[in-house]
DRENDO-1510 file (C-alpha; in Angstrom, 1 decimal, always signed):
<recs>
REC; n; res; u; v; w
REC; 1; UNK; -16.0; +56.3; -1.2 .
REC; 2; UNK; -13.0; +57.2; +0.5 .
REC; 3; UNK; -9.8; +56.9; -1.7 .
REC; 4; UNK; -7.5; +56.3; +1.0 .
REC; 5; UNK; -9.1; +53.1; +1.5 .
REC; 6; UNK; -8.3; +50.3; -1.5 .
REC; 7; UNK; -10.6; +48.4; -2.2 .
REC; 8; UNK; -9.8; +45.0; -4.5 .
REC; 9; UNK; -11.3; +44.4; -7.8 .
REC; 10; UNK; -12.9; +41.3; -6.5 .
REC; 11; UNK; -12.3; +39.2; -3.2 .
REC; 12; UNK; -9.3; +37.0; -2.5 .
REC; 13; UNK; -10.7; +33.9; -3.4 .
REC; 14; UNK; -12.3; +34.8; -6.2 .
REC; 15; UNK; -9.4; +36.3; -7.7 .
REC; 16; UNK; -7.2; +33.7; -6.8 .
REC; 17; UNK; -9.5; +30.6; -8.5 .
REC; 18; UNK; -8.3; +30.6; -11.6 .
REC; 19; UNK; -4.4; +31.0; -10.5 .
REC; 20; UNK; -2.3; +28.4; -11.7 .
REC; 21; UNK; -1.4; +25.9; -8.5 .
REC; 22; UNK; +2.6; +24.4; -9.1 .
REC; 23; UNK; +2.3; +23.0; -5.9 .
REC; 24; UNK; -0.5; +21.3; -5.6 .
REC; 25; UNK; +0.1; +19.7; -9.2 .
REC; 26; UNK; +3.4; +18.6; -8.3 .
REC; 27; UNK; +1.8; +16.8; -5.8 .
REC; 28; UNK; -0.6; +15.3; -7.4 .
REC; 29; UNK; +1.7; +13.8; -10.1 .
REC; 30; UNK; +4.2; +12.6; -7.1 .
REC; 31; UNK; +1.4; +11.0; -5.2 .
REC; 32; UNK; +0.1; +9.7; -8.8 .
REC; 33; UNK; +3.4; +8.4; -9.7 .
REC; 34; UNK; +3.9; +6.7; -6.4 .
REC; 35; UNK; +0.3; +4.8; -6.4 .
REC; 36; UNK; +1.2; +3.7; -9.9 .
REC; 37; UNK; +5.0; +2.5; -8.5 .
REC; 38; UNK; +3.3; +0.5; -5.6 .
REC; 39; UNK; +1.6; -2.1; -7.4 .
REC; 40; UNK; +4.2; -2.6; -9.6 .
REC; 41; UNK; +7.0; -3.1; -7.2 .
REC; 42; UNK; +4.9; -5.4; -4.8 .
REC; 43; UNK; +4.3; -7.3; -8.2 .
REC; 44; UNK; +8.3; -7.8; -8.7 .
REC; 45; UNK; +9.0; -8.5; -4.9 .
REC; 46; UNK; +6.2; -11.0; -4.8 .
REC; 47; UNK; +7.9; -12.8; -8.4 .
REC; 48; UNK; +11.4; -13.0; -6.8 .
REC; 49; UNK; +10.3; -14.2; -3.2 .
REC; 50; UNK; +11.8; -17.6; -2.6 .
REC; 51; UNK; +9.5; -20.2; -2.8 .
REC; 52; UNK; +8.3; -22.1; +0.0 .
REC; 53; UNK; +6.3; -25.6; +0.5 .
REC; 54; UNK; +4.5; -24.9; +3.5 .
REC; 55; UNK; +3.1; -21.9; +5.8 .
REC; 56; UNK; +5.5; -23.3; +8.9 .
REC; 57; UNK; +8.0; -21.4; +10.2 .
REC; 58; UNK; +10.8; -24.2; +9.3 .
REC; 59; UNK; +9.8; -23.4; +5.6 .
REC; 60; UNK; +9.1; -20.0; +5.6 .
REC; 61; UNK; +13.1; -20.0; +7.4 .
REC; 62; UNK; +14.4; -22.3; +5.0 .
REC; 63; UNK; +12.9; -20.7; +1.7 .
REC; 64; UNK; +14.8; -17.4; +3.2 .
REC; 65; UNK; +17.6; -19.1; +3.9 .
REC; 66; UNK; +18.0; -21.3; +0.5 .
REC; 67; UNK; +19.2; -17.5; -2.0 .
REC; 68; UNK; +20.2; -14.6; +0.3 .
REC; 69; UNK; +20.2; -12.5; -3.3 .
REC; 70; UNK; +16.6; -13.1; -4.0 .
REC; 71; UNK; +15.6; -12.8; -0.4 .
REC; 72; UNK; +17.4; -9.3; +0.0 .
REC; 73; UNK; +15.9; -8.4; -3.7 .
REC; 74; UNK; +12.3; -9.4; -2.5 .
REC; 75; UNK; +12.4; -7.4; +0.9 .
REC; 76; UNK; +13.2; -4.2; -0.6 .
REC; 77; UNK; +11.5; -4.1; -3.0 .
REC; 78; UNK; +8.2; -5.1; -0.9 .
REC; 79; UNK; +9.5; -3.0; +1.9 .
REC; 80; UNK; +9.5; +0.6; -1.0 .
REC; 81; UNK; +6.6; -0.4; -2.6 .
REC; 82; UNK; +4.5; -0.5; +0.9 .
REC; 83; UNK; +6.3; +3.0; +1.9 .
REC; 84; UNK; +4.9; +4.9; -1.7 .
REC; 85; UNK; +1.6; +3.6; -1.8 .
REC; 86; UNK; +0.9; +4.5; +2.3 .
REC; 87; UNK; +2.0; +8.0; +1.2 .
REC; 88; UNK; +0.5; +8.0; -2.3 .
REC; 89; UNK; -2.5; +7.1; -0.8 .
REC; 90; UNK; -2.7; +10.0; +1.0 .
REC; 91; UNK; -3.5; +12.5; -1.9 .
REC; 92; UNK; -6.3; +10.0; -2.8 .
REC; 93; UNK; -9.5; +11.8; -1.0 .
REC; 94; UNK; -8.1; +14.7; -3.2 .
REC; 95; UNK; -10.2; +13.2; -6.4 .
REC; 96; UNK; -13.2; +13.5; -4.5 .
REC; 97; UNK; -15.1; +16.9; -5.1 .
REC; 98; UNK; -18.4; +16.2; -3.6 .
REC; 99; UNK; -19.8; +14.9; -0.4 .
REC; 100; UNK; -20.7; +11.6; -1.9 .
REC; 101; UNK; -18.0; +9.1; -0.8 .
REC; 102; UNK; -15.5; +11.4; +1.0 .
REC; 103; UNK; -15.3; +10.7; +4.7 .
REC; 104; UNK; -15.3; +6.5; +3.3 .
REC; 105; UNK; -12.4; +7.8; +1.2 .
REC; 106; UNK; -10.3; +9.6; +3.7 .
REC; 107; UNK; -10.9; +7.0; +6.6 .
REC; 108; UNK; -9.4; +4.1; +3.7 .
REC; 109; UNK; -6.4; +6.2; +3.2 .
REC; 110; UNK; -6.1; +6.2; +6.7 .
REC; 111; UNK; -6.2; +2.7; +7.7 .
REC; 112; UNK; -4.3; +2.4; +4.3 .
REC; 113; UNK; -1.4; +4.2; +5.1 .
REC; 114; UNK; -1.4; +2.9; +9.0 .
REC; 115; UNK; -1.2; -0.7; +7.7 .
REC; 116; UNK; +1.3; -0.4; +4.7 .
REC; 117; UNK; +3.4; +1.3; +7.3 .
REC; 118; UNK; +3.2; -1.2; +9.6 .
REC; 119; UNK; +3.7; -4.4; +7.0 .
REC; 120; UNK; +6.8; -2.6; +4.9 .
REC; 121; UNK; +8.9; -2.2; +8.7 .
REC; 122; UNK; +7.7; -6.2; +9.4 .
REC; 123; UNK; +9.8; -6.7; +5.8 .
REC; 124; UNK; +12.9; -6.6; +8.1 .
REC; 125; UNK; +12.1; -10.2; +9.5 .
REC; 126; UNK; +13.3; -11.0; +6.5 .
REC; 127; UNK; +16.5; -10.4; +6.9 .
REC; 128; UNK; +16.8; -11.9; +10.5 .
REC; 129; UNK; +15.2; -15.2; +9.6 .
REC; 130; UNK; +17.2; -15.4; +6.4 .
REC; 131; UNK; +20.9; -14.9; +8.8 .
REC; 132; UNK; +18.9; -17.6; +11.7 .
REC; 133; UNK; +18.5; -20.2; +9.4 .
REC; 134; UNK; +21.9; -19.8; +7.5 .
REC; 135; UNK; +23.6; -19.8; +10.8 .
REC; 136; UNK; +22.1; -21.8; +13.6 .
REC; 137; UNK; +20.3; -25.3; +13.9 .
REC; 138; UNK; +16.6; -25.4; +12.7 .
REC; 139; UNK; +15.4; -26.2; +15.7 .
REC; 140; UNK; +17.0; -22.7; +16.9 .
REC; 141; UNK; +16.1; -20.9; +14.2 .
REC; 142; UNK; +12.5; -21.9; +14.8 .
REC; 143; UNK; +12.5; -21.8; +18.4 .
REC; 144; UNK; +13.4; -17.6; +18.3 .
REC; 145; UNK; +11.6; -17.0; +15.5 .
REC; 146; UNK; +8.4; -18.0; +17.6 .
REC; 147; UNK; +9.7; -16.0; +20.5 .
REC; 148; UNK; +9.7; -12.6; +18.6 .
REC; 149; UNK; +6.2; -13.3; +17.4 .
REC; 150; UNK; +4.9; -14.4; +20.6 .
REC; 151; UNK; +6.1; -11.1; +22.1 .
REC; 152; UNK; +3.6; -9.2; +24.3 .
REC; 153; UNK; +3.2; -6.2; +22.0 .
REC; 154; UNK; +4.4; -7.6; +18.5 .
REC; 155; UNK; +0.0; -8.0; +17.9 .
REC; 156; UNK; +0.1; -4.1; +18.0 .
REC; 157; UNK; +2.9; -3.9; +15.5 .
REC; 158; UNK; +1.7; -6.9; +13.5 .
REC; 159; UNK; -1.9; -7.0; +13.7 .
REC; 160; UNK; -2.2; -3.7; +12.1 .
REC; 161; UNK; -1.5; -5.6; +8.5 .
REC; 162; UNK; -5.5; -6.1; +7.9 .
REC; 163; UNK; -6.2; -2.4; +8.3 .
REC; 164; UNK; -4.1; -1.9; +4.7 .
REC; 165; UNK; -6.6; -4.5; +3.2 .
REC; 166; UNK; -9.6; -3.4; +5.2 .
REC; 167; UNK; -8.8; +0.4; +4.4 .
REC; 168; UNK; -8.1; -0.6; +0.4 .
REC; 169; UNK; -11.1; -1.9; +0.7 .
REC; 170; UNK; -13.3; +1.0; +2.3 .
REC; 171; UNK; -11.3; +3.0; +0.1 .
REC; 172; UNK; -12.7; +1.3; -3.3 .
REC; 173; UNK; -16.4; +1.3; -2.0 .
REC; 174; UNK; -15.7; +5.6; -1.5 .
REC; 175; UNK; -14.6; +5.9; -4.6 .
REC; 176; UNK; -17.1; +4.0; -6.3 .
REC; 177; UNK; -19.7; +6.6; -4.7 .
REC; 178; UNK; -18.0; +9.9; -5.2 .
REC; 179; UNK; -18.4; +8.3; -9.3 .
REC; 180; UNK; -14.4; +8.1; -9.5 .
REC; 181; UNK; -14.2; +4.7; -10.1 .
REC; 182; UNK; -16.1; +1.9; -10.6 .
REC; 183; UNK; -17.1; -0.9; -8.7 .
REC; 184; UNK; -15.5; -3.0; -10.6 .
REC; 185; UNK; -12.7; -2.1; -8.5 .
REC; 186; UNK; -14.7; -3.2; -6.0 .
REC; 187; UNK; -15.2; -6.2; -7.6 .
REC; 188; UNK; -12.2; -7.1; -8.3 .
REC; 189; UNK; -10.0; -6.4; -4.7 .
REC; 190; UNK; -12.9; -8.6; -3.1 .
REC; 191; UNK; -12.0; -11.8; -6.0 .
REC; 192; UNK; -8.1; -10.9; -5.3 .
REC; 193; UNK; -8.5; -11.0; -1.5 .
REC; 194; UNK; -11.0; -14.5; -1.5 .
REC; 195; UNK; -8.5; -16.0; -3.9 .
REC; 196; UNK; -5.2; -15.2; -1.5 .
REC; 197; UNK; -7.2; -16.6; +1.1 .
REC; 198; UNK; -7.8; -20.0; -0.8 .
REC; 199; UNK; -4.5; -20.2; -2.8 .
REC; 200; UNK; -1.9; -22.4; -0.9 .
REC; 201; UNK; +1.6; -20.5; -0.3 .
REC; 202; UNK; +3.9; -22.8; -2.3 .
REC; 203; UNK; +1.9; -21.5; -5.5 .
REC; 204; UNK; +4.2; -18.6; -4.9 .
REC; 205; UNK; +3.7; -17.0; -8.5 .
REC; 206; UNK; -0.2; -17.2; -8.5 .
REC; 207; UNK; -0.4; -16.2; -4.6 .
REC; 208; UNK; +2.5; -13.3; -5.6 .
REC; 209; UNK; -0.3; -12.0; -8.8 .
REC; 210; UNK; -3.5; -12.1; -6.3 .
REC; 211; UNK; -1.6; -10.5; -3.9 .
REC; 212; UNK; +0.0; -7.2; -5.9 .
REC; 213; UNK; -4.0; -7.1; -7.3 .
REC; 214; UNK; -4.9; -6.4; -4.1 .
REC; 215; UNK; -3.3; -3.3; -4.4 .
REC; 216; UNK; -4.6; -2.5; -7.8 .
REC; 217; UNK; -7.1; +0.3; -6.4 .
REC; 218; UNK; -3.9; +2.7; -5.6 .
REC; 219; UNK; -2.8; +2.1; -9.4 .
REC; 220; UNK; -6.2; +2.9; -10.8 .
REC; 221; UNK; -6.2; +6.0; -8.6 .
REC; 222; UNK; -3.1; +6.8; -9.5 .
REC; 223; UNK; -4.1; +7.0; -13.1 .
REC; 224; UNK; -6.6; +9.5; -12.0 .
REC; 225; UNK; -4.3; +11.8; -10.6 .
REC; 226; UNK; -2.0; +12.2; -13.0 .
REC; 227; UNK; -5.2; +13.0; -15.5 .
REC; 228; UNK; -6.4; +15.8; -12.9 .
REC; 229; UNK; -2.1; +16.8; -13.1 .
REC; 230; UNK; -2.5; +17.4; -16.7 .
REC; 231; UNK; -5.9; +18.9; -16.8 .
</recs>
């Protein structure tokens, strides 16, 4: 053995896998925090939205119009409850340990986070609907509101919104395989998304519930990350 060479007491990673990680706790309890936050806050945006009769644009304009305080209150806190769950989400595939469910679980963050990216910008109509119909003639109000969503390209800002569902969803089913969850969760984001499709809009509190349930899997997964944190 030469002894100008050194040679480690064992190899790098070996050494190294029982080291304490700061980082990668911290960022499991931030992402954990932040799932937990989402739900929550889409939950209180949904209870202070204005009501509304209908699904037309005059209503949807009017209801926005009728309290700028609770519209404003609404928008935000849709608008940061959408931006920490698309990045919460992101430390989800980090529960998984095994093959079993992972690629399901990393392409449902992705759509996850591409969708609740895309919806919590679209929160700023809110604002520009609420100032049309407090400032111009329905008809007006109305008529440009239909003009921005007729636009050639809003579809590739706006029709990104079911990839958030569809990726929640893919996301539930990996998790359900990998054994971190169970599908119940499953279960219960397919009842929450049948009921918002049957629900009518001016039954703004129960459509508000089904809605922040639908985002009850980055909650749950949440929980889970702050339990690996502590461990």
């Amino acid at each position: 053995m030469n002894p100008l060479i050194h040679t480690p007491d064992a190899p790098p990673d070996t050494a190294l896998a029982g080291a304490p990680d700061p980082v990668g706790r911290f960022l499991r309890r931030t992402g954990g925090v932040a799932l937990i936050a989402c739900p929550v806050l889409l939950f209180a945006g949904m209870m202070t939205c204005p009501p509304q009769t209908s699904d037309s644009t005059a209503d949807y304009i009017t209801a926005l119009a009728r309290d700028s305080f609770l519209t404003e209150l609404s928008a935000i806190l849709l608008h940061y409850g959408l931006i920490l769950g698309a990045l919460g989400v992101l430390a989800v595939p980090g529960l998984v340990g095994g093959p079993k469910g992972r690629w399901l679980t990393v392409a449902g963050a992705l759509a996850a986070t591409l969708g609740m990216l895309n919806v919590s910008g679209a929160v700023r109509d809110d604002w520009w609907r609420m100032v049309l119909g407090q400032r111009f003639e329905m008809d007006v109000a109305v008529r440009v509101s239909d003009l921005v969503d007729t636009a050639p390209f809003m579809p590739a800002w706006s029709g990104t919104e079911i990839l958030a569902f569809l990726g929640l969803l893919i996301l539930c089913v990996g998790l359900a395989r990998a054994r971190v969850a169970g599908w119940w969760l499953t279960a219960a984001f397919v009842m929450a998304f049948v009921g918002m499709s049957l629900i009518p809009i001016h039954l703004t509190y129960v459509a508000g519930t089904l809605f922040a349930l639908l985002f009850l899997p980055l909650g749950v997964a949440g929980a889970h990350l702050l339990r690996r944190a502590a461990a």
